[in-house]
C-alpha positions in Angstrom: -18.1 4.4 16.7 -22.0 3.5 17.5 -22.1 0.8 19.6 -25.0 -1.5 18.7 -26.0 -4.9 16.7 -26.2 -3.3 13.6 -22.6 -1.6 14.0 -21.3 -3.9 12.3 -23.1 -3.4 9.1 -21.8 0.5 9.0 -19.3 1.2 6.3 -15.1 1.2 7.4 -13.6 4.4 6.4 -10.9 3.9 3.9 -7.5 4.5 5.5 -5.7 7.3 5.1 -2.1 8.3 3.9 -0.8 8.4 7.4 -2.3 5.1 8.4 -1.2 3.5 5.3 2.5 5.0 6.3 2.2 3.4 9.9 0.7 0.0 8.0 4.1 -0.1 5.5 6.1 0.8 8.4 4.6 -2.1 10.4 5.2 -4.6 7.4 8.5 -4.1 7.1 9.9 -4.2 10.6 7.3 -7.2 11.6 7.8 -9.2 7.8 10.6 -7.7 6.2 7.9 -6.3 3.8 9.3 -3.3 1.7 6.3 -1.3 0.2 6.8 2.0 -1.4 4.7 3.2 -4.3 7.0 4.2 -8.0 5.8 7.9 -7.3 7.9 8.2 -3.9 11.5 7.1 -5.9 13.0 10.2 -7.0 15.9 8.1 -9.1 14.2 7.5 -12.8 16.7 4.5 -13.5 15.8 2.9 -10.1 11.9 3.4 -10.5 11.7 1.7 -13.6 14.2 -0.7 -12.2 11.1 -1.5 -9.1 8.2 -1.2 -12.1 9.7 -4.0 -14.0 10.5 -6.4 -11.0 7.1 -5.8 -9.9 5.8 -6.6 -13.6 7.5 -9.3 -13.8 6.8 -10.8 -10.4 2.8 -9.8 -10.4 1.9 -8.8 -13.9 1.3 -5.5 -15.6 -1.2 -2.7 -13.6 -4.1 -1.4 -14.9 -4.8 2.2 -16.5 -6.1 4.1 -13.3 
């Protein structure tokens, strides 16, 4: 990182899949926070169960 006055004005990298899997872990032992994207659940019933409570709860996603 370039330390200067004008450091802060440089673009954040976007995290990656291993800090985003240290940033879930983190969630759910400090908040009981249980994040895990529909992709990672290999059980069909039980991923569309997790879709529809998350529908329900927040509203439907948008196309990618």
């Amino acid at each position: 990182m370039v330390r200067s006055s004008l450091a802060r004005h440089l673009p954040v990298e976007p995290a990656d899949d291993t800090d985003l899997a240290r940033m879930r872990r983190a969630a759910w032992l400090r908040q009981g926070i249980f994040v895990v994207r529909p992709e990672e659940i290999a059980d069909d019933w039980l991923r569309q169960a997790v879709i529809n409570l998350a529908t329900r709860l927040y509203g439907s996603r948008s196309a990618p």
